[in-house]
VEXVEXZA-364743 format. One record per residue (C-alpha): x, y, z. Coordinates in steps of 0.02 Angstrom, whole numbers, padded with zeros to 5 digits, always signed. Layout:
BEGIN
XYZ;...
! end
This chain:
BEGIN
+02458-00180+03683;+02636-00178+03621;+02630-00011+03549;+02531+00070+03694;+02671-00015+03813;+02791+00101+03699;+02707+00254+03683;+02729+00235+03870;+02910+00207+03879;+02954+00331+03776;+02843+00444+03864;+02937+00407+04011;+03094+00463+03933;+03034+00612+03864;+02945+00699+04000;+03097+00733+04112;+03202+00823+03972;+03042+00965+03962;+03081+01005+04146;+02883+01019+04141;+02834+00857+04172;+02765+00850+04355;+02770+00674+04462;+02580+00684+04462;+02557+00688+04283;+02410+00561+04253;+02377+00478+04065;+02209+00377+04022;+02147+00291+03880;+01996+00318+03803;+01914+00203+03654;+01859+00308+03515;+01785+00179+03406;+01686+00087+03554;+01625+00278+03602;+01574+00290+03427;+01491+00132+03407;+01409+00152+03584;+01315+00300+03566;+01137+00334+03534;+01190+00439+03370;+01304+00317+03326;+01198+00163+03322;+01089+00242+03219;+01201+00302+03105;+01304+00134+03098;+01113+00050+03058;+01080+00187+02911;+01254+00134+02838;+01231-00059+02861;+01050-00042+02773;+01138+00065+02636;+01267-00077+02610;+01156-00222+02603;+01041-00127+02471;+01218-00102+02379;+01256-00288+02405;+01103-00344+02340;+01134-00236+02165;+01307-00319+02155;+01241-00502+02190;+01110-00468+02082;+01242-00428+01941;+01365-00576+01986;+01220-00682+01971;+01193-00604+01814;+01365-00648+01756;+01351-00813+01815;+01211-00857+01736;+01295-00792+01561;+01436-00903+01594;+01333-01044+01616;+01249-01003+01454;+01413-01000+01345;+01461-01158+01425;+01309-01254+01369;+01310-01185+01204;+01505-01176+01184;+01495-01316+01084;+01334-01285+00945;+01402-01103+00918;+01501-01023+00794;+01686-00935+00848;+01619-00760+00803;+01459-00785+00917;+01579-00858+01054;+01707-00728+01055;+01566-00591+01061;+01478-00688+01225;+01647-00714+01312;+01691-00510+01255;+01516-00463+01327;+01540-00572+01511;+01714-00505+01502;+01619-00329+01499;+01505-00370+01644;+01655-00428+01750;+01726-00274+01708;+01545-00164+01750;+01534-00252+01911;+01712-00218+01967;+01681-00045+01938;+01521-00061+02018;+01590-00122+02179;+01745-00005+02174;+01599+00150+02167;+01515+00070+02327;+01639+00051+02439;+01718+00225+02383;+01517+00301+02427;+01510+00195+02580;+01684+00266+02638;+01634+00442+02600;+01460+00420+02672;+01532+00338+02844;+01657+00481+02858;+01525+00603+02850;+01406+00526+02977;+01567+00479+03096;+01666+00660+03097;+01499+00766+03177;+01520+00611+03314;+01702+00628+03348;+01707+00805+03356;+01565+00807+03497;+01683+00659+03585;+01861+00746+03558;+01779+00916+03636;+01687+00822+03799;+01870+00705+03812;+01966+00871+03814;+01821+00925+03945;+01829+00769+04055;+02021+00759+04058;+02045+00948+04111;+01914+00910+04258;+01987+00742+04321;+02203+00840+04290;+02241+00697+04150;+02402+00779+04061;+02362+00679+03908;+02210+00561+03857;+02248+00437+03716;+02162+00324+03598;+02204+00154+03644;+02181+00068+03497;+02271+00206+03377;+02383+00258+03496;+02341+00447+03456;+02328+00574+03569;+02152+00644+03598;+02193+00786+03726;+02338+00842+03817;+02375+00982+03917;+02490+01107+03838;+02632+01129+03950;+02699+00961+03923;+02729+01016+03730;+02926+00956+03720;+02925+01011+03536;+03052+01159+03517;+03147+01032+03658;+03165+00881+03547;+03215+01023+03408;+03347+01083+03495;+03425+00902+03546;+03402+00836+03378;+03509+01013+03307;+03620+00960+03425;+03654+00794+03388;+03706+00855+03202;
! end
């Protein structure tokens, strides 16, 4: 709330150096991630990706349990075996630990990739009807309210080659 309370302020401050900026310029927020979430093609992509990740949690359980159970093994016989036989069972669970880091490191990178490609068709369609709703209600800018980023604004109230010009001559 902090930030958005900023972005505000410093909106405020900005807007009447463009010479743009009109008394009626209206700003809303708009959730992008509860949009997402919310939508028909959303909740079923969000339930294809939780299925995929359980199915990926059960492999990795399934290997921890694994390692576990090796552990548990060693343990018990940690005192009837020789060094050599030791040292290989603690090199091969070392191994495992190793496999299943890996493992899990893969999964999440997958499940990353895979939610990025089911999310960005979504957020496109959302950007373009944002842009469409805030031209037909006059917002001058629509923003994300939990990222703070801007999701449409109208382009006269770019200040760009403004702040370039009072930053040049600040030097």
């Amino acid at each position: 709330m902090n930030k958005l309370l900023c972005f505000f302020v410093v909106m405020g401050f900005l807007f009447p150096f463009t010479g743009k900026a009109e008394l009626g310029s209206r700003i809303a927020t708009f959730d992008m991630q509860k949009a997402i979430m919310s939508v028909a093609e959303g909740k079923k992509a969000r339930d294809s990706l939780q299925k995929d990740w359980e199915e990926k949690q059960k492999k990795l359980q399934a290997e921890s349990k694994k390692i576990q159970d090796s552990m548990e093994e060693l343990r018990k016989q940690s005192m009837v075996i020789d060094e050599k036989a030791r040292r290989e069972k603690e090199e091969n669970i070392q191994a495992q630990i190793l496999k299943l880091r890996e493992l899990d490191a893969k999964s999440q990178a997958e499940f990353q990739k895979r939610d990025k490609e089911v999310s960005e068709p979504i957020i496109k369609k959302l950007r373009g009807l944002v842009a469409k709703l805030g031209k037909e209600k006059g917002f001058s800018l629509v923003i994300d309210g939990n990222e703070n980023t801007v999701i449409y604004s109208e382009q006269n109230h770019d200040i760009t080659d403004e702040i370039i010009k009072l930053y040049d001559a600040k030097k």
